[in-house]
C-alpha positions as CSV (number, residue, x, y, z in Angstrom):
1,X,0.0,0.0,0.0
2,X,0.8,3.7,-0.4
3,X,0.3,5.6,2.7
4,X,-0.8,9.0,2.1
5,X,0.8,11.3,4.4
6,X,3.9,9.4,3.6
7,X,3.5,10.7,0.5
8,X,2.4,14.2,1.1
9,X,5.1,15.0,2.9
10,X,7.8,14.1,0.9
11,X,6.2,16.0,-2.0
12,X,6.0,19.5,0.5
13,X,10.1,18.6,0.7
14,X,9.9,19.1,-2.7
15,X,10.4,22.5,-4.0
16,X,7.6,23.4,-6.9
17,X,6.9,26.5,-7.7
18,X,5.3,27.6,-10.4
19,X,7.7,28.4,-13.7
20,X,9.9,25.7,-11.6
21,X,10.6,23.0,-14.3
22,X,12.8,20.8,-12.7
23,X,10.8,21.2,-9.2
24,X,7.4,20.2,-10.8
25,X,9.2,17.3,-12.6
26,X,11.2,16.0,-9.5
27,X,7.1,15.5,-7.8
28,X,6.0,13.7,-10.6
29,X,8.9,11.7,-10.7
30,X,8.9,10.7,-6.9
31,X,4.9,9.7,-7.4
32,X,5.3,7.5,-10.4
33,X,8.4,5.7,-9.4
34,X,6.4,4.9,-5.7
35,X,3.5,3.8,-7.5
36,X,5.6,2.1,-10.0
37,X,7.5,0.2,-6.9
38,X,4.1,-1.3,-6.1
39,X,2.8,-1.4,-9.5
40,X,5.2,-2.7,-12.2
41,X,2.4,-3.3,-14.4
42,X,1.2,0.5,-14.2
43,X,1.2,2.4,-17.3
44,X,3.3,5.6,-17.2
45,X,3.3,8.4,-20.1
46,X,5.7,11.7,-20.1
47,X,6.2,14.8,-21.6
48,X,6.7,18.3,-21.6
49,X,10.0,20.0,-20.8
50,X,9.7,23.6,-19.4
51,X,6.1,22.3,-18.6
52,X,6.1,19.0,-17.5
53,X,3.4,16.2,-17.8
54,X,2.8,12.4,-16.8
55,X,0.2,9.8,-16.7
56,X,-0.1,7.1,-15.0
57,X,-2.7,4.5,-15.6
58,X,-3.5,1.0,-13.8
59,X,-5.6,-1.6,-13.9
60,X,-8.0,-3.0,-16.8
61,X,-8.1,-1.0,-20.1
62,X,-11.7,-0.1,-19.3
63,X,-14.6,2.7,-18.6
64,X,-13.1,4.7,-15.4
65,X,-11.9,8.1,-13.6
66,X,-9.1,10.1,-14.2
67,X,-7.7,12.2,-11.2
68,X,-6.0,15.6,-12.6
69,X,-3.3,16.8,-9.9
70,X,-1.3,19.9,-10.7
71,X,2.5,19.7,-9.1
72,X,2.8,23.4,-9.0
73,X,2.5,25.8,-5.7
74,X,2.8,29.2,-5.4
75,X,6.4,30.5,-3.7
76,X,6.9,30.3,-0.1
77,X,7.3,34.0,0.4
78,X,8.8,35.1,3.6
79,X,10.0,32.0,5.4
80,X,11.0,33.5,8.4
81,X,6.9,34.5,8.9
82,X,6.3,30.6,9.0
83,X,5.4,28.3,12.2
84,X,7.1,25.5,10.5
85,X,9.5,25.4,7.5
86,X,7.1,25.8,4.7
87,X,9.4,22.8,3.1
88,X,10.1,20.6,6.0
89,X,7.2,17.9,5.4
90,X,6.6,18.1,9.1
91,X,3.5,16.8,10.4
92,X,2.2,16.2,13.9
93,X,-0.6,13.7,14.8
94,X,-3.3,16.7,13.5
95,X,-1.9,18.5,10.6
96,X,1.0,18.4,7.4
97,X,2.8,21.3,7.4
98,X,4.1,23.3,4.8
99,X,4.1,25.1,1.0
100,X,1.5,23.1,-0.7
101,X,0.3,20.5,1.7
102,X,-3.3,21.4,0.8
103,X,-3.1,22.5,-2.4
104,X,-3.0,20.1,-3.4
105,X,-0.1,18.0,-2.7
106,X,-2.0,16.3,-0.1
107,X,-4.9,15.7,-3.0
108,X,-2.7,14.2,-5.0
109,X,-1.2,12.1,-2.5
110,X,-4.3,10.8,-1.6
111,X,-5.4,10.2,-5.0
112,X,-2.0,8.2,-5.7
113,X,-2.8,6.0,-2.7
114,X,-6.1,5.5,-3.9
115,X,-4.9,4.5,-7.1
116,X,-2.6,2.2,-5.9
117,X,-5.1,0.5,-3.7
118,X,-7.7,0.1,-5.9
119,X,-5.5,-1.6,-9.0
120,X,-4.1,-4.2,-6.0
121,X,-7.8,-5.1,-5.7
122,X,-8.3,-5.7,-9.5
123,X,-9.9,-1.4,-10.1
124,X,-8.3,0.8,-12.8
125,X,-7.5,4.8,-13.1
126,X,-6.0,7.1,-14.4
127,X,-3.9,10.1,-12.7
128,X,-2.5,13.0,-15.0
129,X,0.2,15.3,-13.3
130,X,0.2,18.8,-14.7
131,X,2.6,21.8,-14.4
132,X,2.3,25.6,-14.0
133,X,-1.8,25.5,-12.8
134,X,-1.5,28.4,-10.0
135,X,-0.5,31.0,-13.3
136,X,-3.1,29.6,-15.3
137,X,-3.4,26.3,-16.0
138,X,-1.0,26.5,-19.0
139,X,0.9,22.5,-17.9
140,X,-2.7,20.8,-19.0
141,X,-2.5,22.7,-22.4
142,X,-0.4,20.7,-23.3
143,X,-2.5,17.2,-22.3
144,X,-4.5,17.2,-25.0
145,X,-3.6,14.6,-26.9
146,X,-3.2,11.8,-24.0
147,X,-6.5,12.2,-22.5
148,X,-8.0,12.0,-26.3
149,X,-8.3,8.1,-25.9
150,X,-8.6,7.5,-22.5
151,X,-12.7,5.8,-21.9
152,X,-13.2,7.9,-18.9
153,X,-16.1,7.9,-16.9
154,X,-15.4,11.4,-15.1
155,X,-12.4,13.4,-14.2
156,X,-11.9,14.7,-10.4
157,X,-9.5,17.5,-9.3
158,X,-8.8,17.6,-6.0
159,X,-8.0,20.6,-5.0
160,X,-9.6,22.1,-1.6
161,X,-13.1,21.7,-1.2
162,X,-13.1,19.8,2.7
163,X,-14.4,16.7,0.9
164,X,-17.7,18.4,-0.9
165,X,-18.1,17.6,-4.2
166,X,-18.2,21.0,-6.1
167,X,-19.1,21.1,-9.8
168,X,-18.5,24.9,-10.9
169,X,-16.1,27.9,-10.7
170,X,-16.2,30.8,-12.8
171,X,-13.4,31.5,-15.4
172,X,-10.4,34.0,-15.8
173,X,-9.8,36.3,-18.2
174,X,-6.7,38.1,-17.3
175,X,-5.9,41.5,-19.1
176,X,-2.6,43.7,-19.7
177,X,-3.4,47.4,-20.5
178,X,-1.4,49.4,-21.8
179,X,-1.1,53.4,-22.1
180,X,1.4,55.5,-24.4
181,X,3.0,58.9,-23.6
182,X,5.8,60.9,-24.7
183,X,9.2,61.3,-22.7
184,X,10.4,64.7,-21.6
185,X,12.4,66.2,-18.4
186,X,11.2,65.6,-14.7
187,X,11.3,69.7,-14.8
188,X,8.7,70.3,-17.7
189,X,6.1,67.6,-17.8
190,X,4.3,69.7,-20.4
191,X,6.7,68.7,-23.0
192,X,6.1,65.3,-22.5
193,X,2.6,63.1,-22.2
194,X,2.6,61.4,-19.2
195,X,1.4,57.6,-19.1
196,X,0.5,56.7,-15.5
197,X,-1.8,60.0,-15.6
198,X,-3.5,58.2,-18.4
199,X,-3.7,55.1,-17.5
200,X,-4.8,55.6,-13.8
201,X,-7.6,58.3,-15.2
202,X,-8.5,55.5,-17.3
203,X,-8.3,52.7,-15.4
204,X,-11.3,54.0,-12.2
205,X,-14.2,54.8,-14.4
206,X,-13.6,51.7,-16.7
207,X,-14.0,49.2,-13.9
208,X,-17.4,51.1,-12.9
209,X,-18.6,50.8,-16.3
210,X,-17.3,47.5,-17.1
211,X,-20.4,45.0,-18.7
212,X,-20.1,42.7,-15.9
213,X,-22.2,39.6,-16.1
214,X,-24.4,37.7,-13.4
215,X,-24.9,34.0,-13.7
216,X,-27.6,31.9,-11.8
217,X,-24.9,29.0,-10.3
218,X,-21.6,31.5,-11.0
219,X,-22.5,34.3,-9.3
220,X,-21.1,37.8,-10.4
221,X,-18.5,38.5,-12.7
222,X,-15.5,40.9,-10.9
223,X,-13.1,42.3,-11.7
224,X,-9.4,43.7,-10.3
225,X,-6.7,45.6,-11.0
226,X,-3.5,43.6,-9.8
227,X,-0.3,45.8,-10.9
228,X,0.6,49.0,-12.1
229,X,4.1,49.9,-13.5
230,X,5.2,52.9,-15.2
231,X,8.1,55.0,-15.3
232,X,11.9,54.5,-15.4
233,X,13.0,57.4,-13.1
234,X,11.7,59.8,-10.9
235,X,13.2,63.2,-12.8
236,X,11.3,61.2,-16.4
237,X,8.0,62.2,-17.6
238,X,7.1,58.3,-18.2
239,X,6.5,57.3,-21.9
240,X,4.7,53.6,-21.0
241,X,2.3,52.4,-18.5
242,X,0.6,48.5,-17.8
243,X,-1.5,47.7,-15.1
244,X,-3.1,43.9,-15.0
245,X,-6.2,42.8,-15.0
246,X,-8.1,39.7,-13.0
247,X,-11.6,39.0,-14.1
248,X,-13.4,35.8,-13.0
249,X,-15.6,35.4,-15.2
250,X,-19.4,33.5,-15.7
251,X,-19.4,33.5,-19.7
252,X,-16.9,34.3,-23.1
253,X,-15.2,36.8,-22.2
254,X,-15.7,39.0,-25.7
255,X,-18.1,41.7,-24.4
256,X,-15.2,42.3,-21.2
257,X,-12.2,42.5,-24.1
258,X,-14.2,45.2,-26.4
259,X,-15.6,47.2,-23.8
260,X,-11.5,47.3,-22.1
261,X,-10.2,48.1,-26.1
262,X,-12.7,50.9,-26.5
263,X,-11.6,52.6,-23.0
264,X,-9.9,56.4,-24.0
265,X,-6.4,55.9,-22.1
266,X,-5.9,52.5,-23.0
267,X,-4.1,52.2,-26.3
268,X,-3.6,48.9,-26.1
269,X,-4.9,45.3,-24.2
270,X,-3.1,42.0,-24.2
271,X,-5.0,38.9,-23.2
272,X,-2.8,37.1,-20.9
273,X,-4.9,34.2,-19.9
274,X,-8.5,33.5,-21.2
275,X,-9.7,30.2,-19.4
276,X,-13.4,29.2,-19.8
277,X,-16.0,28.6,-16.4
278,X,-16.7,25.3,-15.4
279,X,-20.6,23.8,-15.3
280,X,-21.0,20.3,-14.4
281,X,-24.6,19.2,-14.3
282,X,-24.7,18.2,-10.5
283,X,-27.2,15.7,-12.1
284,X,-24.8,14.0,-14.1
285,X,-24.8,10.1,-13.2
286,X,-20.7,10.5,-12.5
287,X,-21.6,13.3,-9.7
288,X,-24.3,11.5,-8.4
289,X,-22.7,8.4,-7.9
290,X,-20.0,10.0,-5.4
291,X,-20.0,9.0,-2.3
292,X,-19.7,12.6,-0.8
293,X,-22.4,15.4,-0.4
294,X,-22.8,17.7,-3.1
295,X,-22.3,21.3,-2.3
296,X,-24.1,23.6,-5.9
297,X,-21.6,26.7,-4.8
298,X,-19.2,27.0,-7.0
299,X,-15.6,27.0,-5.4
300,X,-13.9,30.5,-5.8
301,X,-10.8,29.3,-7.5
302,X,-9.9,28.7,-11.0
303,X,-9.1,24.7,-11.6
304,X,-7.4,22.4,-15.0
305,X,-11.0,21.9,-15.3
306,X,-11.3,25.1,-17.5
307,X,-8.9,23.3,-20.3
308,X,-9.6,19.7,-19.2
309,X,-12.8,19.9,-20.3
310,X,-12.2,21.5,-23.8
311,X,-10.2,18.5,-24.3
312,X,-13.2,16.4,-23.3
313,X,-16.2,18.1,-23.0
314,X,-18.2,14.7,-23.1
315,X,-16.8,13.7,-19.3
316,X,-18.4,15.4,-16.0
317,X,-15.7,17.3,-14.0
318,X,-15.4,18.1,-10.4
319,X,-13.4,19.7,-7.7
320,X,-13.4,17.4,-4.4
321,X,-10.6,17.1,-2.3
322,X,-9.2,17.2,1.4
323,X,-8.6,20.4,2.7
324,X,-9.7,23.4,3.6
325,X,-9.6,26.4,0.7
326,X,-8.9,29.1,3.1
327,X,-5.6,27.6,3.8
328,X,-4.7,27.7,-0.1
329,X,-1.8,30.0,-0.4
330,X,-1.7,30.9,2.8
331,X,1.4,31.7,5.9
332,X,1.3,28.2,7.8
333,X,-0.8,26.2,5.1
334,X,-1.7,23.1,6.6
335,X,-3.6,19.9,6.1
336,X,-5.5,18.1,8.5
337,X,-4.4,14.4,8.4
338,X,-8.1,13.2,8.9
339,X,-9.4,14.6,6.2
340,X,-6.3,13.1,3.7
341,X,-7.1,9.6,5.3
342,X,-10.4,10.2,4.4
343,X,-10.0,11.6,1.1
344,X,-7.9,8.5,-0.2
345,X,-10.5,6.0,1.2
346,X,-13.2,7.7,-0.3
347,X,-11.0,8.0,-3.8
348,X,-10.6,4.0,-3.5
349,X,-13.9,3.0,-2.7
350,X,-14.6,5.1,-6.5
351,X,-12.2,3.5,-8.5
352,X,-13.3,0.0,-6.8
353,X,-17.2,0.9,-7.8
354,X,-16.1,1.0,-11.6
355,X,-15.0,-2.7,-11.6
């Protein structure tokens, strides 16, 4: 068997941070060669370089679930404001400690244990590894082509939602704007056209006029302005401004891009990340069939989901993990061992179902 918090905790020693090509390929490595150890017979798949991927599959070549783990966290940050070293792996007889124990190494550990459980009992699964999700799911762009063929019955992510099954989040369409101006000396702005006055007069009355959208399961579009840069000295009219732009968002995102390219100040927008909102029919068989409560909130985080399901828009999709959300990405994230236990038990006893 695999034990879980084994598992976890040697993935939290691993460093993984986002745009960390080596880190995010040194945890898929360590989870394919444990489940390999007790699986010779598993199936394992690799690819990517500055994004890395892997799948690993077990068990009959027959109808069943795919667990998508990403292998990316975001950075540590200040250390020195941490209870525990964020990449110790330590864990007490309540919690893991540390940079992504609950999201979502700890999901993935327990979906590896599953995995390996299940197949010793005759079950198969799948579990895809993806890169770079926390900056916008850009590792699972590049899955495409090995989930084409898999005969899936559903796909689960889990990420953070304390063991509810969740079946929506809203998408993210993430903007750079950009305003022009014209150079001169610190000492006679009038010569020169300054961009931050632009862009920041710009900027306010956009966001109040913005076409956000409302959406029944959703909720409300928002949106947020998450940087602003301009300038190159203090004694320099500046010539360029950018400020970013986060909007979660309930439906395409084309009325948000025209009514942001039509704003006076903005001479120019950049689409950074586009990703699509997740819907699964809580009604779908697949959901239903889980042996967890479904909760019809959507979770407030983006997931692989949004590409995952462009790949395969014919399998049902859900975010159910161990965890709880408000530790994501947070000073002293930590997992609470029951609920990992849990979470593998629960991820075995679906795989065995499929049989």
């Amino acid at each position: 068997m695999l034990d879980p918090v084994a598992l976890a905790s040697d993935l939290v020693r691993i460093d993984s941070p986002s745009g960390d090509g080596e880190g995010m390929r040194g945890v898929q490595q360590h989870t394919a060669d444990l489940i390999r150890e007790r699986m010779p017979a598993a199936r394992i798949r690799t690819g990517g370089e500055a994004r890395p991927w892997t799948l690993i599959s077990v068990g009959p070549d027959a109808p069943s679930p795919l667990f998508a783990c990403h292998t990316d966290t975001v950075p540590v940050g200040d250390a020195q404001q941490w209870s525990h070293d964020p990449l110790g792996g330590e864990h007490d007889d309540d919690h893991l400690h540390g940079r992504g124990a609950v999201d979502m190494k700890g999901g993935l550990a327990a979906a590896s244990a599953a995995l390996v459980g299940a197949a010793t009992r005759g079950a198969g699964g799948h579990l895809l590894l993806t890169a770079d999700e926390e900056i916008g799911s850009l590792g699972a762009q590049d899955a495409g082509d090995v989930l084409a063929n898999l005969d899936l019955t559903g796909i689960i992510i889990p990420e953070a939602t304390n063991l509810s099954v969740r079946c929506s989040h809203r998408g993210a369409c993430w903007l750079r704007l950009i305003a022009r101006g014209r150079a001169a000396h610190g000492s006679a702005p009038e010569r020169g056209v300054n961009a931050v006055l632009r862009l920041a007069a710009a900027v306010g009355p956009a966001l109040e006029t913005a076409p956000l959208r409302h959406d029944e399961v959703l909720g409300a579009e928002t949106a947020s302005i998450g940087t602003f840069h301009g300038g190159d000295a203090t004694n320099i009219v500046p010539a360029a401004a950018t400020a970013t732009l986060d909007q979660r968002t309930v439906a395409a995102s084309t009325p948000l891009l025209e009514h942001w390219r039509q704003v006076e100040g903005i001479d120019e927008v950049e689409t950074i990340l586009d990703l699509a909102a997740l819907n699964t029919d809580t009604d779908a068989a697949f959901v239903r069939s889980l042996p967890a409560p479904v909760d019809p909130a959507p979770v407030t985080y983006f997931t692989d989901g949004s590409v995952l399901q462009g790949f395969r828009p014919d399998v049902p999709i859900v975010a159910w993990g161990p965890g709880d959300p408000a530790q994501m990405h947070s000073v002293d994230e930590r997992l609470e061992l029951a609920q990992l236990a849990t979470a593998a038990d629960l991820f075995e006893r679906v795989l065995l179902s499929r049989r």
